[in-house]
PAZAPA-4460 file (N, C-alpha, C; in steps of 0.05 Angstrom, whole numbers, plus 32768, in hexadecimal, padded with zeros to 4 digits):
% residues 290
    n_x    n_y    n_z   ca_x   ca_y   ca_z    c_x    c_y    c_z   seq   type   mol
   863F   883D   7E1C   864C   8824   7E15   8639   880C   7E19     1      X     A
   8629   8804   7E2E   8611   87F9   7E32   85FF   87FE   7E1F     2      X     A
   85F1   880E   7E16   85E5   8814   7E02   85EB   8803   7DE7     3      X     A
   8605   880B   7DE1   860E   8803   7DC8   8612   87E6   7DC3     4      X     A
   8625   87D5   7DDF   8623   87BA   7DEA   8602   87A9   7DDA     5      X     A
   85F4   87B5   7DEC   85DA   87A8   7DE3   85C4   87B3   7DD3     6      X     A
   85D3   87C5   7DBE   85D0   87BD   7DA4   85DD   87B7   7D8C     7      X     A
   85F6   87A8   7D97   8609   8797   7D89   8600   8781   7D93     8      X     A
   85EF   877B   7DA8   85ED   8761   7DB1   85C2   8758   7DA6     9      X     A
   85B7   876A   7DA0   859F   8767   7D9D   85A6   8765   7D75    10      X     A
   85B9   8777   7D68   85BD   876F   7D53   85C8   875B   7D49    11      X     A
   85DA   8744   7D5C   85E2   8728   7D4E   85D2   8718   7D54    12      X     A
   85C1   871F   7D68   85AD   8704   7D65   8594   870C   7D4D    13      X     A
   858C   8722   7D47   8581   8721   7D2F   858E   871A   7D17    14      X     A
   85A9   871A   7D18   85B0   8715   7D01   85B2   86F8   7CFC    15      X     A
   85BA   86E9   7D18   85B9   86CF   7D1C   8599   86C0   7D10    16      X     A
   8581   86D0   7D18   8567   86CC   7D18   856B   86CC   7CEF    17      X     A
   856A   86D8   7CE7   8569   86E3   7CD3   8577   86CE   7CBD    18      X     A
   858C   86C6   7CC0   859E   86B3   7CB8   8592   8697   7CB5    19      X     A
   8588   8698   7CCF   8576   867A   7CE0   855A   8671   7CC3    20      X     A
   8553   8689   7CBE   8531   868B   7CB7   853E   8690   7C8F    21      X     A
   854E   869A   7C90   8555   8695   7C74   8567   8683   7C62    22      X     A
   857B   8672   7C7C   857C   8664   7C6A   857C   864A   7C71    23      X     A
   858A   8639   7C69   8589   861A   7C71   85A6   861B   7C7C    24      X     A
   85A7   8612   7C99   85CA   8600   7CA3   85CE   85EF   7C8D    25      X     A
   85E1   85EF   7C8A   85F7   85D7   7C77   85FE   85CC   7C8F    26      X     A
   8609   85B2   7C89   861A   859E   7CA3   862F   859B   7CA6    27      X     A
   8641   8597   7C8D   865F   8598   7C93   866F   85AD   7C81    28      X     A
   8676   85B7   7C7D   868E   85C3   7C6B   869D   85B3   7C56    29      X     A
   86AA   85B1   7C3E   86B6   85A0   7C3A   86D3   85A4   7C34    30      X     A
   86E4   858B   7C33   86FB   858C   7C2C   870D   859A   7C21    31      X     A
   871E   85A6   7C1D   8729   85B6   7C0B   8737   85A7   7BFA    32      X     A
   8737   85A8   7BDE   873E   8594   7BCD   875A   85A0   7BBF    33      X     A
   8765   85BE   7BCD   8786   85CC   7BBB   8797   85B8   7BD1    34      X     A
   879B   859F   7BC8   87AF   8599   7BDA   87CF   85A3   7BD5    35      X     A
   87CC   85BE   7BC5   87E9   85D0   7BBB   87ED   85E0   7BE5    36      X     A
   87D8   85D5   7BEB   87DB   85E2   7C0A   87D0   8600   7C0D    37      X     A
   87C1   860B   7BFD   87B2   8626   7BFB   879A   8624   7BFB    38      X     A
   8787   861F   7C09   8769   8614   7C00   8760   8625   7BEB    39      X     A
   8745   8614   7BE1   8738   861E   7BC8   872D   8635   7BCD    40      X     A
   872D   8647   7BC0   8712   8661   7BC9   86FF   8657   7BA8    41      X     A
   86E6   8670   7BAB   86D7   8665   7B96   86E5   8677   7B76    42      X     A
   86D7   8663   7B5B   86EB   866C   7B4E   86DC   8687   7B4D    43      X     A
   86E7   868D   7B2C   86D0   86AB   7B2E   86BA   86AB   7B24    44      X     A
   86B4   8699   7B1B   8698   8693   7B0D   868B   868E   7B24    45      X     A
   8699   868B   7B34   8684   8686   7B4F   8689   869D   7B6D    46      X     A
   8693   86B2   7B5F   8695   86C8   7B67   8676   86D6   7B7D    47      X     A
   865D   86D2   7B6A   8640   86DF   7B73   863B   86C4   7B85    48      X     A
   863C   86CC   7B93   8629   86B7   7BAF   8611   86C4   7BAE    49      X     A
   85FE   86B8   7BAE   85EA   86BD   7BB9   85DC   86BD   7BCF    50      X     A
   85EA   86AC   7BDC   85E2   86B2   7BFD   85F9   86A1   7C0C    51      X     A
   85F9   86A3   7C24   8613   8699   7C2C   8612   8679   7C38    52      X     A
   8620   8668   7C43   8627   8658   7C4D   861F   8655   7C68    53      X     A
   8619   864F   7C7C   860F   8657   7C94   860D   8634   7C9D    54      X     A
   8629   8630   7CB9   862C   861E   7CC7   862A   8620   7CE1    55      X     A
   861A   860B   7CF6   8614   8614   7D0B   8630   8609   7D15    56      X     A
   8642   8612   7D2B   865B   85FF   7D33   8657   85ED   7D3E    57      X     A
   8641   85E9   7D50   8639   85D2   7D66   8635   85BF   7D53    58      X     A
   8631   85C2   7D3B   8627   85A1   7D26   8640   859A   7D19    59      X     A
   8657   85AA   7D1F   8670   85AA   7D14   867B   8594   7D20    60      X     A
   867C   8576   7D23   8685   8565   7D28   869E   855D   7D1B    61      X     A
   86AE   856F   7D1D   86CD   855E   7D0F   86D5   8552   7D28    62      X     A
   86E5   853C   7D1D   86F6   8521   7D2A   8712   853A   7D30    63      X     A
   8720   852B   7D3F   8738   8532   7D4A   8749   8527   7D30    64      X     A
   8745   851B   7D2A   8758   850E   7D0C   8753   8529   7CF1    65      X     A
   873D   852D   7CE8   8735   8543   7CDF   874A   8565   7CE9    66      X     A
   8743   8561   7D01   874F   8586   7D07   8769   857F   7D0D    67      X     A
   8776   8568   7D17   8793   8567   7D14   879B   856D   7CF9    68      X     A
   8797   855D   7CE7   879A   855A   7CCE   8795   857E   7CC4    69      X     A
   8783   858A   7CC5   8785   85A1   7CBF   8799   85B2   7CCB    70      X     A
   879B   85B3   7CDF   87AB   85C5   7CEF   87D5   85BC   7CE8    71      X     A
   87D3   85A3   7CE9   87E6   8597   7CE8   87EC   85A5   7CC9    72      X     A
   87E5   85AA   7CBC   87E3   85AC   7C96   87EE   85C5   7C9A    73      X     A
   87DA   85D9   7CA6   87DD   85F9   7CAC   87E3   860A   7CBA    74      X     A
   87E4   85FC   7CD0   87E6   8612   7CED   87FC   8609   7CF6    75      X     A
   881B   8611   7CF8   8834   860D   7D02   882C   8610   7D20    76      X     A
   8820   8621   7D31   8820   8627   7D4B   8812   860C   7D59    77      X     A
   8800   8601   7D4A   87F4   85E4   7D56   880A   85CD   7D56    78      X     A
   8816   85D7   7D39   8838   85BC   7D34   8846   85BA   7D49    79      X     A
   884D   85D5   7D5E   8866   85DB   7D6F   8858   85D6   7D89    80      X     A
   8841   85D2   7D86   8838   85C1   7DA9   8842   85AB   7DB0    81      X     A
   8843   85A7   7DCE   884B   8588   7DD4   8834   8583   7DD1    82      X     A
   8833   8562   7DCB   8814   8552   7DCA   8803   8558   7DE0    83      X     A
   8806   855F   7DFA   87F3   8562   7E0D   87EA   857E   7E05    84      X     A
   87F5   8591   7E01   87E1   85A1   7DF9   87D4   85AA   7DE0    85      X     A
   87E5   8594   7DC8   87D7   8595   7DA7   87B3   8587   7DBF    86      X     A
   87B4   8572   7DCC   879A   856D   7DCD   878B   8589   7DE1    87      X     A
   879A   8592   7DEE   8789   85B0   7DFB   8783   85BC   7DE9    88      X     A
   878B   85C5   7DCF   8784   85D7   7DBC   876C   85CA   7DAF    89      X     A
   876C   85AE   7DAF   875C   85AB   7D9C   873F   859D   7DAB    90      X     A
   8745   85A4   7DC5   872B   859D   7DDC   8724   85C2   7DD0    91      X     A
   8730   85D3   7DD9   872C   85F4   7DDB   871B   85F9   7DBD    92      X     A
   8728   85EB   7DA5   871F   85E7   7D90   8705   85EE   7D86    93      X     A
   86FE   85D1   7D98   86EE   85C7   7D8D   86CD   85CB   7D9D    94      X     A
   86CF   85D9   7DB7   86BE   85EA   7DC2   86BB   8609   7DBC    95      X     A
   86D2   8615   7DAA   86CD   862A   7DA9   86BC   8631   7D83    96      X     A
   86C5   861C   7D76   86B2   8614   7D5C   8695   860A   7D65    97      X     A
   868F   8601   7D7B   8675   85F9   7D83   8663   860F   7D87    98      X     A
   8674   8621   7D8B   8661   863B   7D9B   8659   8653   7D8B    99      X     A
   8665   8652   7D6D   8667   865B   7D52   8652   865B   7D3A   100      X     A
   864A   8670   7D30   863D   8669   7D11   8648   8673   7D02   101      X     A
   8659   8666   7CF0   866A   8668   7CDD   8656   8673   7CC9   102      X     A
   8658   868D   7CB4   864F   868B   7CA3   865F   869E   7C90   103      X     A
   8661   8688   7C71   8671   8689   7C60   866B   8690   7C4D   104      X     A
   8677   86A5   7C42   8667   86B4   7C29   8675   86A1   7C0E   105      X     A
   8670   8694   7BFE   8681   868A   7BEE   8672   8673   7BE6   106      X     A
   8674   8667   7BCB   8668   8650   7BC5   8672   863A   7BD5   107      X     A
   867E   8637   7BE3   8682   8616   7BF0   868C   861E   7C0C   108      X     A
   8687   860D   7C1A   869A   8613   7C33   86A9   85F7   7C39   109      X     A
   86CF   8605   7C47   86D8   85EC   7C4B   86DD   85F6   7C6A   110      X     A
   86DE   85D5   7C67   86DD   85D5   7C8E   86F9   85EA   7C96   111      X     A
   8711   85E7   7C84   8728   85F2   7C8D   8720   8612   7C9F   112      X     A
   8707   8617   7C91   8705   8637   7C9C   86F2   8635   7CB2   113      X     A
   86E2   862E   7CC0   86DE   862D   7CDD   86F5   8623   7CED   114      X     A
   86F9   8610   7CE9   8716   8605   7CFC   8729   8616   7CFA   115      X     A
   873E   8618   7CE4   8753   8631   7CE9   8750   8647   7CED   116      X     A
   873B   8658   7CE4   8728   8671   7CF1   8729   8673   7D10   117      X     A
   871E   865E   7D16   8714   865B   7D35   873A   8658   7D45   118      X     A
   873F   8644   7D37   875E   8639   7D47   876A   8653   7D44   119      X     A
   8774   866C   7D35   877A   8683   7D3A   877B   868E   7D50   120      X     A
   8758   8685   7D5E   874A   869A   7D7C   8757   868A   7D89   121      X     A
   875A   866A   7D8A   8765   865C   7DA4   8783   8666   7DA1   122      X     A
   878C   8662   7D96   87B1   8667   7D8B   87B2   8686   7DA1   123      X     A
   87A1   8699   7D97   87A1   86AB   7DA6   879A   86B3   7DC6   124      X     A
   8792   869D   7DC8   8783   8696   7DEB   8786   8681   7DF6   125      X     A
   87A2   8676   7DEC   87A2   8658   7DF6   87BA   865D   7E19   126      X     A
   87BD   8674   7E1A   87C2   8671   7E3F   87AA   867C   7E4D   127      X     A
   8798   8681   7E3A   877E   8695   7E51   876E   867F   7E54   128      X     A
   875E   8685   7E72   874E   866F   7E7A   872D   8675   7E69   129      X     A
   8730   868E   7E5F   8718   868F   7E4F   8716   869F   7E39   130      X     A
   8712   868C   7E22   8717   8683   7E0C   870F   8686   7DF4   131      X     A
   86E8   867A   7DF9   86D5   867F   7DE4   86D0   8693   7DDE   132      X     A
   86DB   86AF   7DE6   86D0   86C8   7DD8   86AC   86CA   7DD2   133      X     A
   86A4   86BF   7DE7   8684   86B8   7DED   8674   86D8   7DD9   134      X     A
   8681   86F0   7DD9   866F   8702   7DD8   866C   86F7   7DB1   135      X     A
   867A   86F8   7DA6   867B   86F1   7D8F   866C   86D8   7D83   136      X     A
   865F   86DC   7D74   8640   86C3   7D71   8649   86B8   7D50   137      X     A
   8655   86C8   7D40   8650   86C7   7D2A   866B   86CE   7D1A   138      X     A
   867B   86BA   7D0A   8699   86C3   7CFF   868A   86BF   7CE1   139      X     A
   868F   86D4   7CD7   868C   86DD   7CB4   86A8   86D4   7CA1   140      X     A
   869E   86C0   7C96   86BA   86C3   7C83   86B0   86CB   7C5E   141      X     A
   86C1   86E0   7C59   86C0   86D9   7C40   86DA   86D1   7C2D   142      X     A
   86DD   86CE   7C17   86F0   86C2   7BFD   870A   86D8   7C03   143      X     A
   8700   86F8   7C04   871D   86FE   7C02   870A   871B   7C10   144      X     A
   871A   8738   7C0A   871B   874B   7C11   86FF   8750   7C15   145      X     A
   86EA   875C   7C1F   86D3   875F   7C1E   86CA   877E   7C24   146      X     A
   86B4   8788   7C20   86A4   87AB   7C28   86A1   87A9   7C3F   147      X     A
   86B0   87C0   7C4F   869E   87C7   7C62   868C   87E0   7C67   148      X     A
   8682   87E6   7C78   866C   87FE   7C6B   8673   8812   7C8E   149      X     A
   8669   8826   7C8F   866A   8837   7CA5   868A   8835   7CB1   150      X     A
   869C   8846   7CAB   869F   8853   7C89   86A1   8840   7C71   151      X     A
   869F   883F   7C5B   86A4   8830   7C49   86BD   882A   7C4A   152      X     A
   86CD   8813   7C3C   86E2   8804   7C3E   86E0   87F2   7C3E   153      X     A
   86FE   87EB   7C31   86F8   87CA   7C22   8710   87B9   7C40   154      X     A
   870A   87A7   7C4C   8717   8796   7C5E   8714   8779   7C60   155      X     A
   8731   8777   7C6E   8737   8756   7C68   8727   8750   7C87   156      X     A
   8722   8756   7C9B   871B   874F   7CB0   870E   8766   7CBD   157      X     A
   8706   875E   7CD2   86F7   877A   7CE5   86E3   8769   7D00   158      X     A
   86DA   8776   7D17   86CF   876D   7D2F   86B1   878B   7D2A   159      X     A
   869C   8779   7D26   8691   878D   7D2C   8670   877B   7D37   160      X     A
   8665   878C   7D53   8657   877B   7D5B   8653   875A   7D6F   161      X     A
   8646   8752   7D57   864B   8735   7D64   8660   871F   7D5B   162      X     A
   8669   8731   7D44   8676   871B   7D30   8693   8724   7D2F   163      X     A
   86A4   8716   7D25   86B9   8712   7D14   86B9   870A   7CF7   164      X     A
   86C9   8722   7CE5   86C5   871B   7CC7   86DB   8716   7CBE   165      X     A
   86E8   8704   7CB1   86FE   86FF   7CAA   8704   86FB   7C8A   166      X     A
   8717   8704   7C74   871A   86F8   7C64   8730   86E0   7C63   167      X     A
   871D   86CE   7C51   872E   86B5   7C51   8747   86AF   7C4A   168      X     A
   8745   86C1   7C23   8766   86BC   7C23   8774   86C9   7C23   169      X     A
   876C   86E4   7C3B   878E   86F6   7C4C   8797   86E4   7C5D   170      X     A
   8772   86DB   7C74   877D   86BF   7C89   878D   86B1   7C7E   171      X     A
   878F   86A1   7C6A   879F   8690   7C64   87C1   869E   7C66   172      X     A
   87C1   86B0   7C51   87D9   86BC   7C4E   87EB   86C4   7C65   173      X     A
   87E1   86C5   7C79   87E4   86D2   7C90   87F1   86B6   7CAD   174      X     A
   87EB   869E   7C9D   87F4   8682   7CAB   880A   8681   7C9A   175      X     A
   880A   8683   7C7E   8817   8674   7C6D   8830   8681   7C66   176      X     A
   8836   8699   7C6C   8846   86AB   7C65   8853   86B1   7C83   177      X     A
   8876   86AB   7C83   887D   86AB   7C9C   888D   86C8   7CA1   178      X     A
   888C   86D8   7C86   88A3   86EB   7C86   888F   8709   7C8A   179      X     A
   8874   870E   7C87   8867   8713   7C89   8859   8716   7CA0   180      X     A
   885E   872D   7CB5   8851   8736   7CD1   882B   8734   7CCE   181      X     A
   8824   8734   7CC0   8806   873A   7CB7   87F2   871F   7CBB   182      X     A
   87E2   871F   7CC9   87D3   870B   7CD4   87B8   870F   7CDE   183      X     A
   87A3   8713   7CC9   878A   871E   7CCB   877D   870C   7CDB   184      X     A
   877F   86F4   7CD6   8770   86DD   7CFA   8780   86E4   7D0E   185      X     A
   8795   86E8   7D1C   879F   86F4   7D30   8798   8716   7D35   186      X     A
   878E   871C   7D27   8787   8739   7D23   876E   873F   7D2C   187      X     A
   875D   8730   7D23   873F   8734   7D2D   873D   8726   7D40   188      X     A
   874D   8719   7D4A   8743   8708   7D63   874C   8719   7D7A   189      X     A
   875E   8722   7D6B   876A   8731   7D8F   8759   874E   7D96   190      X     A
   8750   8756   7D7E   8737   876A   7D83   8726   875D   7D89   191      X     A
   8720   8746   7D88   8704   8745   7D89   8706   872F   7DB0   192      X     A
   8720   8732   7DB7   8726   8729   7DCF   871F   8740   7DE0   193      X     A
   8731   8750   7DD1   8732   8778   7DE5   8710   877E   7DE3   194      X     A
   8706   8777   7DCD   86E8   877A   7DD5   86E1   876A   7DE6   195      X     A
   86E3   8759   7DE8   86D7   873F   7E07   86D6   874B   7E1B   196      X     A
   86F0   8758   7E1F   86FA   8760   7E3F   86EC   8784   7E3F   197      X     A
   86F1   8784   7E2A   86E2   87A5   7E37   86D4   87BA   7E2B   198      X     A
   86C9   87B0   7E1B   86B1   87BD   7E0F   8691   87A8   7E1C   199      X     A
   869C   8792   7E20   867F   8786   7E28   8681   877E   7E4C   200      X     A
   866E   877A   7E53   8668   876F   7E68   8662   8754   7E7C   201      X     A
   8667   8747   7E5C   865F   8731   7E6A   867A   8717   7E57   202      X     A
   867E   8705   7E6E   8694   86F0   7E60   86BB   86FD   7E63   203      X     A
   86B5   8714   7E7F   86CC   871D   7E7D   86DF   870C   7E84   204      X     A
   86FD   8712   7E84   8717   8706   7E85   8725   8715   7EA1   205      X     A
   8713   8714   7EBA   8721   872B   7ECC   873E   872F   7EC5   206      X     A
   874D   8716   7ECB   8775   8711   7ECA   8777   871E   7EB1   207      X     A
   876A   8720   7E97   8774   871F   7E7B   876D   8747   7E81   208      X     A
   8761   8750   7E8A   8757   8767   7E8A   875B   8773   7E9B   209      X     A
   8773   8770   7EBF   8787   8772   7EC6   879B   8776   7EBD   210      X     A
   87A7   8767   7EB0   87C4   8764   7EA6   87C4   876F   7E90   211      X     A
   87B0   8778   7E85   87B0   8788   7E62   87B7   87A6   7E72   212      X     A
   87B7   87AD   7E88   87CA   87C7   7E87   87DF   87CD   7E88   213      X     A
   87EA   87B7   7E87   8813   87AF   7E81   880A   87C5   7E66   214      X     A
   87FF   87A9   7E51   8807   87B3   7E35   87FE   87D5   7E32   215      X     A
   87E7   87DC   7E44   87E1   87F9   7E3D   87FA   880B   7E4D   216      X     A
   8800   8806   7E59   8819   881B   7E6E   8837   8817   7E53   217      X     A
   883D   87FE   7E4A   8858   87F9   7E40   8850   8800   7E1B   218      X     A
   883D   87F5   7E16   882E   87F6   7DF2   882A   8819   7DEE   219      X     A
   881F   8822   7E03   881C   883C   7E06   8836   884C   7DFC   220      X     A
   884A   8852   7E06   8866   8861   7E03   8872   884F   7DEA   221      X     A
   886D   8837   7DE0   887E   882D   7DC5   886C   883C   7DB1   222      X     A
   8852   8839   7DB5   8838   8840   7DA5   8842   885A   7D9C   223      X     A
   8849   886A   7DA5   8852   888E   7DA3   886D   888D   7D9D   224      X     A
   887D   887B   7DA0   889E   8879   7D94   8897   886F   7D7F   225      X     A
   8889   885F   7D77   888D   8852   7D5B   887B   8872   7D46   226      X     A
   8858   887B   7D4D   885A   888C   7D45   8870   88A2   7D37   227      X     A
   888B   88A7   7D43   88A9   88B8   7D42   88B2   88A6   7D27   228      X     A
   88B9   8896   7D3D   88CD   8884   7D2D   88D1   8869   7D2C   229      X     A
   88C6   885E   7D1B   88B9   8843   7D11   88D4   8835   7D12   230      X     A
   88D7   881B   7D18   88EE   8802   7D0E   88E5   87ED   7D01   231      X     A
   88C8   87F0   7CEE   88C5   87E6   7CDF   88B8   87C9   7CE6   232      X     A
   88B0   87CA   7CFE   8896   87AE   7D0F   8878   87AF   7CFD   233      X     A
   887C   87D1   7D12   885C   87DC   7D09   885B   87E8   7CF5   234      X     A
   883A   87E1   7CEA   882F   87ED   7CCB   882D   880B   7CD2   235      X     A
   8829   881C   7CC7   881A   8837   7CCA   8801   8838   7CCE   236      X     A
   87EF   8822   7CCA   87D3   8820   7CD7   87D5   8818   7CEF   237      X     A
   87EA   8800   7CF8   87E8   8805   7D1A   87E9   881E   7D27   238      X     A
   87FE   8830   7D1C   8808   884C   7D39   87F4   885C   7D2D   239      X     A
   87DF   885D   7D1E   87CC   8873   7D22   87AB   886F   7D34   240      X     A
   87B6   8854   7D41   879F   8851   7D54   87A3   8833   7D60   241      X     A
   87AA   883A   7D7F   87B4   8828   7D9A   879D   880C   7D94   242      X     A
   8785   880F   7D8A   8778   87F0   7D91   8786   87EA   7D7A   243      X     A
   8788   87EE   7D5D   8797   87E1   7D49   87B9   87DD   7D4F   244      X     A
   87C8   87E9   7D62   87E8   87E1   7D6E   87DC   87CE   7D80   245      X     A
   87CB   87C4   7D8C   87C8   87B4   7D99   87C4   879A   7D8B   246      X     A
   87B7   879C   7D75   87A5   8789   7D68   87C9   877D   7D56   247      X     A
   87D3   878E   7D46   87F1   878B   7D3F   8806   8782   7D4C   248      X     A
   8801   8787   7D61   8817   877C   7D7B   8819   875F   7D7C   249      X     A
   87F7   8759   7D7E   87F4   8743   7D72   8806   8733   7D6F   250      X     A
   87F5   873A   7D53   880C   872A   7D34   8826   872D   7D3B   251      X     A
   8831   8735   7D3E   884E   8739   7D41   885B   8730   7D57   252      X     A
   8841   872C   7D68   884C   8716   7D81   884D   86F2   7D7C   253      X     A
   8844   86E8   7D71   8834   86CF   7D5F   8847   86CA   7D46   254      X     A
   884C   86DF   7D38   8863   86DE   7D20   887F   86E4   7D1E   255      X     A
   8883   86FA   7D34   88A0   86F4   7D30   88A9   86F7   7D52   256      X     A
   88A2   86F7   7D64   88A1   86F0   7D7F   88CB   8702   7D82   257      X     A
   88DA   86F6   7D78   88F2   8702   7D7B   88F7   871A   7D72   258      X     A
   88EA   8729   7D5E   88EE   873F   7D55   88D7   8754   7D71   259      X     A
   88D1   8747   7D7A   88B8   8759   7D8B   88CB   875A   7DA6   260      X     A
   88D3   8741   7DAE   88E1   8744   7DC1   8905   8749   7DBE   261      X     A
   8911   8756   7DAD   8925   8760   7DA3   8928   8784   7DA6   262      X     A
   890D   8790   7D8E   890E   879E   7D99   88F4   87B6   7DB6   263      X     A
   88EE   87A0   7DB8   88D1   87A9   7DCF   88D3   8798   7DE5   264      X     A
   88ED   8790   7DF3   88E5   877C   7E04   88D6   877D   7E22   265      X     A
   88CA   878A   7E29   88B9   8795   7E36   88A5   8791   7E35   266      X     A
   8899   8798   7E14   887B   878D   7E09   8879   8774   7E04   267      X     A
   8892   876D   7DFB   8894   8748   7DF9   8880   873D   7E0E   268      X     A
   8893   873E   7E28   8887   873D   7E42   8878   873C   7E51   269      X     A
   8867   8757   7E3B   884E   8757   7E56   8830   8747   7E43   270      X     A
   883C   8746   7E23   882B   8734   7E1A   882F   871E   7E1C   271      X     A
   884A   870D   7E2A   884E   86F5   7E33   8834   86EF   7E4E   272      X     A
   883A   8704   7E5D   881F   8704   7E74   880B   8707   7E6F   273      X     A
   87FD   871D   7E58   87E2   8721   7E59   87DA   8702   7E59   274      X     A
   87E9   86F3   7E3D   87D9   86DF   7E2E   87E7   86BD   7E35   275      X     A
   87F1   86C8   7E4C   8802   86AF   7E55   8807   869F   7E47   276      X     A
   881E   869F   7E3A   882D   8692   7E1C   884A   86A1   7E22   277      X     A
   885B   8694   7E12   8875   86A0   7E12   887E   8692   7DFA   278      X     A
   8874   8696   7DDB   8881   8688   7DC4   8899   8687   7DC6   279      X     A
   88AC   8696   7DD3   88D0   8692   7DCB   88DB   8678   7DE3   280      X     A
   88C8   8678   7DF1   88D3   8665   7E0C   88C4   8649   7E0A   281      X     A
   88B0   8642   7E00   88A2   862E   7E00   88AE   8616   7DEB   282      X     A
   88B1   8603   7DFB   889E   85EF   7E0E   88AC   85FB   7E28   283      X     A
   88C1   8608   7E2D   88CF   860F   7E48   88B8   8615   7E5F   284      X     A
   88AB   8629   7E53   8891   863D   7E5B   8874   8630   7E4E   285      X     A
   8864   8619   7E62   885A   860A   7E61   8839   8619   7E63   286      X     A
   8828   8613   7E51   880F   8612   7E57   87FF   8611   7E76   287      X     A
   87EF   861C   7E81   87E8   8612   7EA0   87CD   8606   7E92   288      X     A
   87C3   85F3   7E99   87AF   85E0   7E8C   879A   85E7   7EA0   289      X     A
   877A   85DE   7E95   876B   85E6   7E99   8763   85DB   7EAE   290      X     A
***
């Protein structure tokens, strides 16, 4: 596991290197101009990129007026904060886009996709005292479904390495669509959290990696009941493998929070603790600030 660690970790900084030496940083991202509330992707004439987009986050200077305004537009979970902690999210924000190289496969980049990309990871870590998902150097976005290779397959997202790869417009679909359990930025983040805590060594979450054996003792026995007999939460790609019911649990904790704790209230529970949040009780069940 060491072995493999650091050469997932000797491979993102070459790729980082590599990126650096070929191409030029861009400075800001721009606007998204579908004010139908769907951002633009590229059309299809602009399908062939030739090379990608590549933003350092630390030069990512958006204003607080800027990522309200975005978030406010998109992200319902930033709407339902009290103001003291819309500004915690967007302090958490805006250090965890600093620590990032956004790179975007697609003719244009808009700012919407570092910031809502990133606000996903905080949304998902906003009771943990640690946050930035430090092992992760590098979030990949592309336009829509993309290849993956070893095995082949085509995917909207995936954690592999140093990076996070996301497609943009499932991400979107996945905010925008409330009836819909499916949430590929909540999806990769929470893998790529479970990777933080215990595949690597360094930047752990002791409390977060403690208390994640609730969900393995209680996720464990639903994990094998739903296998039987499904009620229709989980996909069939979650119950054929515990890190993807984990990664699902997720989503389904974030999207429908009452159907999780209706019929799983147990797992409700102990993902109320891992990630110290309680969506059905809040503002009741208050943030502990930093």
């Amino acid at each position: 596991m060491i072995i493999y660690w650091l050469t997932g970790a000797v491979l993102g900084v070459i790729i980082i290197i590599w990126y650096l030496r070929r191409f030029q940083y861009h400075s800001v991202p721009g606007e998204s101009q579908d004010h139908a509330g769907h951002d633009k992707l590229a059309a299809p004439e602009e399908k062939h990129i030739a090379c990608p987009l590549v933003y350092n986050g630390s030069e990512l200077h958006f204003s607080d007026k800027v990522l309200d305004h975005v978030l406010t537009k998109h992200f319902s979970f930033y709407n339902h904060l009290l103001d003291i902690d819309k500004e915690r999210f967007l302090t958490r924000l805006r250090k965890f886009i600093a620590t990032k190289v956004f790179v975007i496969h697609d003719g244009k980049g808009y700012r919407e996709m570092p910031i809502l990309i990133s606000a996903s990871a905080v949304q998902l870590t906003f009771g943990l005292k640690k946050y930035l998902l430090s092992h992760f150097h590098i979030i990949q976005i592309f336009p829509e479904a993309f290849v993956g290779l070893e095995p082949f397959r085509i995917l909207i997202g995936n954690v592999t390495g140093n990076t996070i790869n996301i497609a943009w417009k499932q991400f979107l679909e996945g905010y925008k669509n409330k009836y819909e359990l499916q949430n590929v930025g909540l999806h990769e983040m929470a893998h790529a959290l479970y990777y933080q805590n215990f595949e690597t060594s360094l930047y752990v979450d002791k409390e977060f990696r403690d208390s994640f054996q609730k969900f393995n003792s209680i996720g464990d026995k639903i994990y094998h009941v739903e296998k039987i007999l499904t009620i229709g939460l989980y996909s069939e790609y979650a119950i054929k493998d515990f890190q993807e019911f984990w990664a699902e649990s997720i989503e389904i904790y974030f999207k429908s929070p009452d159907r999780l704790q209706l019929h799983y209230p147990e797992l409700y529970n102990a993902l109320c603790d891992i990630l110290n949040q309680d969506p059905l009780n809040y503002p009741h069940h208050l943030f502990s600030q930093d």
